[in-house]
C-alpha positions in Angstrom: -30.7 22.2 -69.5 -28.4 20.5 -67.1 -24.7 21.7 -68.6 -22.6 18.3 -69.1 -18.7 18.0 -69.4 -18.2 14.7 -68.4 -15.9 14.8 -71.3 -13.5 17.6 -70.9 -12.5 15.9 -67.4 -11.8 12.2 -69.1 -8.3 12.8 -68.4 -7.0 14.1 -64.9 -3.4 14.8 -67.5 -5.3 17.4 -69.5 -6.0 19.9 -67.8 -9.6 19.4 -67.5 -10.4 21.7 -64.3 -8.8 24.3 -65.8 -10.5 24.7 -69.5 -14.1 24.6 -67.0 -13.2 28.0 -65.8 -13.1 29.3 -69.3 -17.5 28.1 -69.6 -20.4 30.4 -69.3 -22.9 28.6 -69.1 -23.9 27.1 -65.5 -21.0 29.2 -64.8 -19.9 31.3 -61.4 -19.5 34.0 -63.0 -22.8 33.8 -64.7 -24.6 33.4 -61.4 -22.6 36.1 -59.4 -21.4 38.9 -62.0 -24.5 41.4 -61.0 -23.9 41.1 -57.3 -20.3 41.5 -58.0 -20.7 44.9 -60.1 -23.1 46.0 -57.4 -20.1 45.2 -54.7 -17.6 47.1 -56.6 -19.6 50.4 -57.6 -20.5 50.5 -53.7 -17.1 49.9 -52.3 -15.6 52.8 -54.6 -17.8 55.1 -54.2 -17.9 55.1 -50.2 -13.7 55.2 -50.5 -14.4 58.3 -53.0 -16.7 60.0 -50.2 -14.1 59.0 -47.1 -11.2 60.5 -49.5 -13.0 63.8 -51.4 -16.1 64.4 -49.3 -15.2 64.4 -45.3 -13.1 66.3 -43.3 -10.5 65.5 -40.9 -13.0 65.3 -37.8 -15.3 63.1 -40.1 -12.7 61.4 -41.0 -11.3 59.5 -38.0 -14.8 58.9 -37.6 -15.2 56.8 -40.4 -12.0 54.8 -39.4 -13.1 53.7 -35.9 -16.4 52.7 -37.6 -14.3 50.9 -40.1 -12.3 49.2 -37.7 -14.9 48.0 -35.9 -16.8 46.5 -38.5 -13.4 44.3 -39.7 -13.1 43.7 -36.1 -16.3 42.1 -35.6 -17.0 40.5 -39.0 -15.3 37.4 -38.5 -17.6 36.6 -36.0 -20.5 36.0 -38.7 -19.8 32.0 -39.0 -20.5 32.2 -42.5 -18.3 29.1 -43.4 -20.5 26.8 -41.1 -23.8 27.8 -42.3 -23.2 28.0 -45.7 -21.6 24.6 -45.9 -23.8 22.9 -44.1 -26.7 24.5 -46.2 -25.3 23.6 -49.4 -24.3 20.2 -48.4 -28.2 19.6 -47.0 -29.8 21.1 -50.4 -27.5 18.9 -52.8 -28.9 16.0 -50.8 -32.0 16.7 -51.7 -31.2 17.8 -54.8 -30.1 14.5 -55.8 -32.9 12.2 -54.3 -35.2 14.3 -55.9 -33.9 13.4 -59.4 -33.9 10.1 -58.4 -37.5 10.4 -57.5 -38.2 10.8 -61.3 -40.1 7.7 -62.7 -38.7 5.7 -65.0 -41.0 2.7 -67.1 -38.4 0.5 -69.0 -39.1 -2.2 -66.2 -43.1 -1.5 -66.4 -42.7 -1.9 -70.3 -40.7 -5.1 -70.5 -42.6 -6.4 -68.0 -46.4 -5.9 -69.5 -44.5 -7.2 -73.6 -44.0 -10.1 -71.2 -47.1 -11.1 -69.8 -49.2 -9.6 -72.9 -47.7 -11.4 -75.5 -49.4 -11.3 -79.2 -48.8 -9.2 -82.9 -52.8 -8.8 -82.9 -54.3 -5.5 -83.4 -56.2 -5.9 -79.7 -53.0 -7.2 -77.7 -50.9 -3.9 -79.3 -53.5 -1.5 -78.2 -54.2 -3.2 -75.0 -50.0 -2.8 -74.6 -49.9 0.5 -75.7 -52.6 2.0 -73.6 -51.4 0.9 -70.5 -48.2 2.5 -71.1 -49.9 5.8 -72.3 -51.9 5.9 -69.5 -48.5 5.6 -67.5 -46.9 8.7 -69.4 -50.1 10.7 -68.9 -49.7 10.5 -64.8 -46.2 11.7 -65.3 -46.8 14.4 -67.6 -49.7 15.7 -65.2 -47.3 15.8 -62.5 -44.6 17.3 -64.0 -47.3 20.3 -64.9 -48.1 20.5 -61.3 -44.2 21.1 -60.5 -42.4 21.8 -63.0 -42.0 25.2 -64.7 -40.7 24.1 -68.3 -43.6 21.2 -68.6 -46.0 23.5 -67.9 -45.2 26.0 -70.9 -45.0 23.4 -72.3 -48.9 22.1 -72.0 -50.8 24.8 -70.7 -53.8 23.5 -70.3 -55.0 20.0 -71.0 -56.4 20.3 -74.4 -52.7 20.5 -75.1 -52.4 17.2 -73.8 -54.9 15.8 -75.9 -53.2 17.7 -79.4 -50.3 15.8 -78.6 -51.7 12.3 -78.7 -51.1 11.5 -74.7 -55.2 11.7 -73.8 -58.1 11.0 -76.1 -61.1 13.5 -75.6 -63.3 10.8 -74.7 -60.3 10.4 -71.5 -60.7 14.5 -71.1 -64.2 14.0 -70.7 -64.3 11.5 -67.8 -61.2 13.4 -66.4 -63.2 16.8 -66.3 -66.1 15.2 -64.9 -64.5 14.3 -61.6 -64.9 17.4 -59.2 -62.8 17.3 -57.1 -60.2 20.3 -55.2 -57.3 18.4 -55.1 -54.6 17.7 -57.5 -56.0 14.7 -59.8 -52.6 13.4 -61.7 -53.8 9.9 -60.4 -56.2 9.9 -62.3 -55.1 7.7 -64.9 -53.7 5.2 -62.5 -57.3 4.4 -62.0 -57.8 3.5 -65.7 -54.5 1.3 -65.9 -56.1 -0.7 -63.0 -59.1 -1.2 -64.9 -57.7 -2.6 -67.9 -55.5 -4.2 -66.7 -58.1 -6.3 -64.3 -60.2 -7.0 -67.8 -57.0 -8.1 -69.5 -57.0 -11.1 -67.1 -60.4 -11.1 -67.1 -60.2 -11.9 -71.2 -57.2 -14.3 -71.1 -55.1 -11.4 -72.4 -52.7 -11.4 -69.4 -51.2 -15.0 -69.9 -49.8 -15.7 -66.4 -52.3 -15.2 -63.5 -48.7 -13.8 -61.3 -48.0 -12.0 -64.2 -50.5 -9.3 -62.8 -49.0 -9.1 -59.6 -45.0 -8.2 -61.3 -46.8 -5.7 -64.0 -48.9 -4.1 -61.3 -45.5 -4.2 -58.9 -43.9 -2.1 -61.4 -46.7 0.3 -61.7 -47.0 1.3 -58.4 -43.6 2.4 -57.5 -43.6 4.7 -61.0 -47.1 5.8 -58.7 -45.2 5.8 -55.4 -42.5 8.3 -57.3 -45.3 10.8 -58.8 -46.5 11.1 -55.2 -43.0 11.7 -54.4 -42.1 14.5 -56.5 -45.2 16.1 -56.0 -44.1 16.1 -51.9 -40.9 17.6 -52.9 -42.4 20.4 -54.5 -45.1 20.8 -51.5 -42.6 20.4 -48.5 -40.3 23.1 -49.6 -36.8 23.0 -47.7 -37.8 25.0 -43.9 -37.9 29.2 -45.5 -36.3 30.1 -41.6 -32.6 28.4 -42.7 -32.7 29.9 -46.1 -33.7 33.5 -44.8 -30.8 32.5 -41.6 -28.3 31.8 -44.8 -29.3 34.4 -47.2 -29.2 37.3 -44.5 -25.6 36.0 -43.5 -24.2 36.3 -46.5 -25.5 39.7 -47.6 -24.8 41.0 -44.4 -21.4 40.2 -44.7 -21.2 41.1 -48.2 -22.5 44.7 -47.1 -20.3 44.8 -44.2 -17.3 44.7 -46.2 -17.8 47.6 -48.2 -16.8 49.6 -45.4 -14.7 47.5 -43.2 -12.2 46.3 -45.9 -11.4 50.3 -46.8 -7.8 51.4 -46.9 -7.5 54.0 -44.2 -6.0 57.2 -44.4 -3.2 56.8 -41.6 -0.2 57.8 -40.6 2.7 57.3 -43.0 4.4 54.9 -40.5 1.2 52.7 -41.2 0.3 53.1 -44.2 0.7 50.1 -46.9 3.0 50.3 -49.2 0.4 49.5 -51.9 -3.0 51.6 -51.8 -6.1 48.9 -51.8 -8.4 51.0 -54.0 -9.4 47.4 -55.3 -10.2 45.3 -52.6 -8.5 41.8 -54.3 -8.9 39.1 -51.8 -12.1 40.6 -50.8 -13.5 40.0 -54.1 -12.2 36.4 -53.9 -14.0 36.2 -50.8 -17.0 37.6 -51.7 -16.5 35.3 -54.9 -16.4 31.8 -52.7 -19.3 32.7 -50.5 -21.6 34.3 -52.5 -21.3 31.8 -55.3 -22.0 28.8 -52.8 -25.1 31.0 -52.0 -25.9 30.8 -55.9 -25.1 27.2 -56.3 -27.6 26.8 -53.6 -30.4 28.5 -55.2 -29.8 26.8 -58.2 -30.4 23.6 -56.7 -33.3 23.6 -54.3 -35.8 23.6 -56.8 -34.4 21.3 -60.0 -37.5 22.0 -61.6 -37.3 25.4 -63.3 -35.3 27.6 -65.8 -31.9 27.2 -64.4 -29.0 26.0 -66.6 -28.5 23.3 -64.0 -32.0 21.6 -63.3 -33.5 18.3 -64.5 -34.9 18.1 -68.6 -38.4 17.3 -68.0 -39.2 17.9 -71.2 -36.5 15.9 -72.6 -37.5 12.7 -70.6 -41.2 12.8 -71.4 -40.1 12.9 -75.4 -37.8 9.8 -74.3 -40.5 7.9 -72.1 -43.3 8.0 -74.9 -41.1 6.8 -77.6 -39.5 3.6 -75.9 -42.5 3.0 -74.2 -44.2 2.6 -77.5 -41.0 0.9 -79.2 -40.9 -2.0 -76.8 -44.2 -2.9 -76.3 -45.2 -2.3 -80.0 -42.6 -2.4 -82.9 -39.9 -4.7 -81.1 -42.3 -6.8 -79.3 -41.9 -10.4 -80.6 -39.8 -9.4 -83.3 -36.3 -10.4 -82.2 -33.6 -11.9 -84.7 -33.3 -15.5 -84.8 -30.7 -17.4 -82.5 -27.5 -18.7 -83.9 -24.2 -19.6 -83.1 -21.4 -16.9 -82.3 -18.0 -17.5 -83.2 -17.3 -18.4 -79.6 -19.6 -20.9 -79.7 -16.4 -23.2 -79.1 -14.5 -21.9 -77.1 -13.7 -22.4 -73.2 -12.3 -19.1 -72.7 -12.7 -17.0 -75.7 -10.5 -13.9 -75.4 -12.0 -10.9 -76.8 -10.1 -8.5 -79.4 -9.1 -4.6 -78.8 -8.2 -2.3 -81.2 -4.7 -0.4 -81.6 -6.4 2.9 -80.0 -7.4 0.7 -76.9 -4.8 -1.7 -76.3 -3.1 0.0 -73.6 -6.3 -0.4 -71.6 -5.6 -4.3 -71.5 -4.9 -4.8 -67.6 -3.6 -8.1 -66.0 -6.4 -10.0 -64.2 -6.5 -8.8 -60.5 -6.2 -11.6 -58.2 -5.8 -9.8 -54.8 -3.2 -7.7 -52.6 -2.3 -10.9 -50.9 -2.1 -13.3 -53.4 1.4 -13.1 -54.1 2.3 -13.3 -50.4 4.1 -16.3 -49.6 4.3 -17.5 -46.0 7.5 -19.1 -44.9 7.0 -23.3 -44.7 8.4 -22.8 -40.7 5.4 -21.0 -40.1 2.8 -23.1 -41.8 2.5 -25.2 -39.2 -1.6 -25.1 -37.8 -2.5 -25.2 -33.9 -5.4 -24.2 -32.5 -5.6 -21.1 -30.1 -7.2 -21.1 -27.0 -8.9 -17.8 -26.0 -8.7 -17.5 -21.8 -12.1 -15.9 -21.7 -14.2 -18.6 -22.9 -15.3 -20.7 -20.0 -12.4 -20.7 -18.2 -12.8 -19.2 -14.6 -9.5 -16.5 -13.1 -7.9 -19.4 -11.4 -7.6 -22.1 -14.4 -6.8 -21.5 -17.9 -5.2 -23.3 -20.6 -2.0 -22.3 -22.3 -0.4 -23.3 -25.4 3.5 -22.3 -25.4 6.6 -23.0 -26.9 9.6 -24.4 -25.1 12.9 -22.6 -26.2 16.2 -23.9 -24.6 19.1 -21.2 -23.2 21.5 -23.6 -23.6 22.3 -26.2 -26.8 23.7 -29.2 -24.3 22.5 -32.5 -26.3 20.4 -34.4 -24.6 17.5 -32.0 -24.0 14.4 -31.6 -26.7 12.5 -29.1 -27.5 8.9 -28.5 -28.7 5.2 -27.5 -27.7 3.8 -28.4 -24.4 0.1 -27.9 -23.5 -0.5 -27.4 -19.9 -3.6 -27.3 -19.3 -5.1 -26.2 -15.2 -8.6 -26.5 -15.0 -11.0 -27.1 -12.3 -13.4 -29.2 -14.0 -15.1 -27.2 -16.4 -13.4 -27.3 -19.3 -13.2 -30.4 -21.1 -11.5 -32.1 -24.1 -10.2 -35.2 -25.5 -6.9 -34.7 -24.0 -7.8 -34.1 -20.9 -6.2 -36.0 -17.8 -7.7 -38.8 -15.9 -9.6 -38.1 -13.2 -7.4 -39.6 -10.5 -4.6 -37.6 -11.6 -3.8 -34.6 -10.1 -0.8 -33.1 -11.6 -0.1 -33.1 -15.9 2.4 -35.4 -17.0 5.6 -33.6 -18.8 6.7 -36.9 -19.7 6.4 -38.5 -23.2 6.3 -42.2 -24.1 7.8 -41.0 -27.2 10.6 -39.2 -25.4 11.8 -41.1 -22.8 14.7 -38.5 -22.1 12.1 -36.2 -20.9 12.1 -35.7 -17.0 13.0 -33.3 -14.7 10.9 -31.3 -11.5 8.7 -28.7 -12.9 8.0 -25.3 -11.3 5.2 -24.3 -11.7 3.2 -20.5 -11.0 0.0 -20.1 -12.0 -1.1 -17.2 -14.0 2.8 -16.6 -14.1 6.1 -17.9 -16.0 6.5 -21.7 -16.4 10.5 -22.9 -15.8 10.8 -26.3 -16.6 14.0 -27.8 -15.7 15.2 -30.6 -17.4 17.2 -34.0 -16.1 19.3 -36.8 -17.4 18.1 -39.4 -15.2 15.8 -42.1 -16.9 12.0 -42.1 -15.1 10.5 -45.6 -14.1 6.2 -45.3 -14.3 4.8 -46.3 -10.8 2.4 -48.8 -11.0 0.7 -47.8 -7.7 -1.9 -45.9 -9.0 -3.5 -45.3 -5.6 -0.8 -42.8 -4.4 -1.2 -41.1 -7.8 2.5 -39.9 -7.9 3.9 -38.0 -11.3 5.5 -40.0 -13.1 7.6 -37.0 -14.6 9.5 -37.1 -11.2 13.2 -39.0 -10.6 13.1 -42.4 -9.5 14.1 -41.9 -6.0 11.5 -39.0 -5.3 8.6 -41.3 -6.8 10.3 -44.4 -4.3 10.4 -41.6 -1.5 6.8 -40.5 -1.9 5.6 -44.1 -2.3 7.0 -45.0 1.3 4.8 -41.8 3.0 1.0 -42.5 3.7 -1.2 -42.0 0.9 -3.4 -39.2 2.8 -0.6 -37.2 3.5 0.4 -37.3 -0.3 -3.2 -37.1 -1.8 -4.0 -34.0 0.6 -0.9 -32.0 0.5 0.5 -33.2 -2.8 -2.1 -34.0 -5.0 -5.2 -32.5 -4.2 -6.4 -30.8 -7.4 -7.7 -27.5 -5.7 -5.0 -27.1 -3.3 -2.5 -27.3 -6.6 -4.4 -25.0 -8.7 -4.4 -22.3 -5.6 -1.2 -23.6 -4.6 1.9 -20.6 -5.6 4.0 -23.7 -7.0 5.6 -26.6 -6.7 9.6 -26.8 -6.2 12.2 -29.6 -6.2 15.7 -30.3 -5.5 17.6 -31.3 -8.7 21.0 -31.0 -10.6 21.5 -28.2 -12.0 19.8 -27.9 -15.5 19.6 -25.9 -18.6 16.0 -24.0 -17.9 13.2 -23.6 -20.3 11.5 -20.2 -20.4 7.9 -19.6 -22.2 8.8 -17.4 -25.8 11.5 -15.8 -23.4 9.3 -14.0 -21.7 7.2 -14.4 -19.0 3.4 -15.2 -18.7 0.8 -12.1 -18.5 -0.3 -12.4 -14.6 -3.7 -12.8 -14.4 -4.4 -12.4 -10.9 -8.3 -11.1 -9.8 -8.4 -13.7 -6.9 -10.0 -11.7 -3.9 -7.8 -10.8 -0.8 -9.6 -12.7 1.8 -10.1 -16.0 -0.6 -6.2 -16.2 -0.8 -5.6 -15.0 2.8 -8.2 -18.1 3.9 -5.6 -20.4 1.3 -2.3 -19.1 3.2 -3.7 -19.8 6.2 -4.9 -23.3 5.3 -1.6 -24.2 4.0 0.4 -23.0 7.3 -1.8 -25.4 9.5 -1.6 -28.0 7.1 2.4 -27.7 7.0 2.7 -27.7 10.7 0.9 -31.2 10.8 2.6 -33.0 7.6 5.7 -32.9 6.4 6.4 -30.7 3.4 6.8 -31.5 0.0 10.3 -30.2 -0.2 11.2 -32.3 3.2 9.8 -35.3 0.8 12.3 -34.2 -2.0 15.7 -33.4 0.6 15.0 -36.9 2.4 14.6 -38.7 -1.2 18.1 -37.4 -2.3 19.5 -37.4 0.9 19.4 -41.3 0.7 22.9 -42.3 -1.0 22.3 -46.3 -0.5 21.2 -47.7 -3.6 20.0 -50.8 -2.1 17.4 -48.9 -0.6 16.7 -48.1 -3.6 16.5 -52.0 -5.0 14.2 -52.9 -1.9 11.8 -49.7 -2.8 12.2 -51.7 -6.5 11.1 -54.8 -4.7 7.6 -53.4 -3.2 
């Protein structure tokens, strides 16, 4: 019964929509054309009366009533409640067809695990799937309008082949008030337990799969029969129905044309109400399709062919397990027996189908080779605490003086927690810019944590310090590294060095000649500052006593290049 025009919307080019309005059956105008004369004959004959019948007094009456009901009608939400009631009831609709039971799996699996062409394997086969159709068919009677015209009573059953009267018998003589559809379930249990118990059911998990598959066709019987007991709640469908007829009433008299002044009145005289018949059309046909689909199992044009399905369960059923059981044609070769990739043919009415093979939206994408170069990010909130991060940037020069390179430095300032394979010695307090591989490398480096990194390059050659109790960078000039190694050790390993007191330190400057400076992707660093205020006023005020008692870093620097002798310079060579 379910009306099927899967074909007239093939093609979106042909117009498909629009030949569906021309169908009758499962139509809207089918479902809606009585309430629709109803609507019409009603709305004319009240404008007849408010025309012919009243008088002036009566009259202006009937207009203020009029106007009040058009005033107030859009405050029905029809819109909300009807969608929301159609959309719930083709949910249901839906699940409950597929709640239907279906035994093609329960079929192939029993011709599986019951194998033989004997006359006692073929009815051991064919009576478990009769006793399968049986439950269904007893269900669908319970529910289902159509089924039950169709068997009546059970002796109708047993005329058409599904139950033996031997089966009526023992189903009759179980007294019982409730519904018994399950009956039969029972007896599939039993044989199938003495099938295994004769060596008739090959594999012993073989009764497990067959009896796997049996149960969920039980599970769905259960099912529908709870759809057809637990009927959607009756207070939203009387909230729904009441809506729309109320609205549908009130617009007989609130959509009148009035008899006002001529100033007012519309040029054209409504005595057909147009887009109120549209209206009325939209809602009260979404009340229709409703109806139509809360209970799938009845006369409409749009529920589910019971009927049809147990014709098409019994024959399979008894096809697979009987006729086609162990009678499959003998395996050969196919002509692509040879082939690696055998390309299958179309036909001239289906060529135009052939699509090339989809390989992605991205597979054609090609990524320029400058930026095929791999790195490895580093995330700054994975381990690493507010005051020590490490950052990956890029080094790009303002100026294009030779004698300055350019490429990736890591800069890593850590407290200790983080650790890696290139991580600094321990007794080293400051990274090293400097590269064996690039000996033109050196410079002072300013340094801000958390903010932009300047480094500023130099010309002058660096000599590595052997002294490696002072700990000095070796990416400092000569004469500072000469200048630091003639100050005490403490002062330089407490003010200079000190790995704390450089990570909270705000940075680090030097006196040099003026240099091309390197910025970080020309832009500067995101600050990350979430230090607390008294933690860094304790710092500040560490770091004023501690410059009133030792000389400065910068005084270190100004004194270093201060000193124009370069024999000094030799004898600092000498120790």
């Amino acid at each position: 019964m379910t009306v099927s025009y899967q074909y007239e919307v093939a093609s979106s080019t042909s117009g498909g929509f629009t030949r569906l309005l021309l169908k009758w059956k499962g139509s809207l105008y089918k479902l809606i054309y009585r309430e629709m004369i109803a609507f019409l004959l009603l709305f004319i004959t009240v404008s007849l009366i408010y025309r012919m019948a009243l008088n002036e007094s009566q009259q202006r009456y009937f207009e203020s009533l009029a106007r009040f009901f058009d005033r107030y009608l859009e405050m029905i939400p029809l819109s909300f409640v009807l969608g929301f009631y159609v959309t719930t009831i083709a949910n249901r609709w839906w699940q409950q067809y597929v709640a239907l039971p279906w035994p093609d799996k329960l079929m192939l699996t029993v011709s599986l695990y019951i194998p033989g062409r004997d006359e006692e394997s073929r009815l051991i086969r064919r009576t478990l799937l009769r006793y399968t159709n049986l439950m269904m068919i007893l269900v669908l009677r319970s529910i289902s309008l159509a089924v039950k015209r169709r068997f009546p009573t059970l002796e109708h059953v047993v005329e058409s082949g599904i139950m033996t009267k031997r089966e009526l018998e023992s189903f009759k003589s179980i007294q019982t008030e409730f519904n018994t559809y399950w009956i039969p379930s029972c007896w599939f249990v039993d044989l199938l337990r003495e099938c295994r118990t004769t060596k008739k059911l090959i594999d012993p998990p073989g009764m497990r799969f067959v009896m796997q598959e049996f149960l969920d066709i039980r599970s769905k019987c259960s099912l529908l029969w709870s759809y057809d007991w637990i009927s959607f709640p009756l207070v939203y469908t009387q909230v729904v129905t009441l809506a729309t007829y109320t609205f549908y009433l009130a617009c007989i008299v609130a959509r009148q044309n009035l008899l006002v002044s001529e100033d007012d009145r519309l040029a054209v005289d409504d005595y057909f109400p147009i887009f109120t018949i549209l209206q009325l059309l939209f809602y009260m046909g979404l009340l229709k399709v409703a109806e139509q689909m809360i209970n799938p199992f009845g006369d409409d044009d749009e529920d589910f062919e019971l009927n049809f399905l147990i014709d098409r369960h019994t024959k399979v059923s008894y096809l697979v397990v009987d006729q086609i059981h162990q009678n499959s044609p003998l395996i050969e070769k196919d002509i692509h027996f040879d082939e690696i990739d055998p390309t299958l043919p179309y036909t001239e009415a289906s060529v135009h189908h052939k699509k090339d093979t989809y390989k992605g939206s991205a597979a054609d994408i090609i990524v320029p080779q400058k930026k095929q170069t791999l790195s490895i990010p580093v995330s700054l909130d994975e381990g690493v605490d507010e005051e020590s991060s490490m950052r990956s940037f890029r080094l790009q020069s303002r100026d294009d003086r030779p004698g300055h390179t350019m490429g990736s430095i890591t800069e890593r300032l850590g407290n200790g927690k983080n650790s890696s394979s290139r991580q600094q010695p321990q007794n080293s307090s400051l990274p090293s810019s400097r590269s064996q591989d690039n000996p033109g490398f050196n410079g002072d480096c300013t340094i801000e944590s958390g903010l932009k990194t300047v480094i500023s390059l130099g010309s002058s050659e660096t000599t590595q310090l052997s002294n490696s109790n002072l700990n000095i960078p070796n990416f400092l000039p000569t004469s500072k590294q000469k200048c630091l190694t003639n100050q005490r050790p403490s002062i330089f390993q407490s003010q200079i060095l000190n790995r704390s007191n450089f990570e909270n330190k705000s940075k680090i400057k030097s006196d040099c000649d003026s240099t091309p400076e390197f910025l970080i992707d020309d832009k500067p660093m995101p600050v990350r500052r979430s230090r607390k205020e008294s933690k860094q006023k304790s710092i500040e005020e560490n770091d004023a006593r501690n410059t009133e008692r030792k000389p400065s870093y910068e005084t270190l620097n100004t004194s270093a290049l201060s000193n124009p002798n370069p024999e000094t310079d030799d004898e600092d060579d000498g120790l």
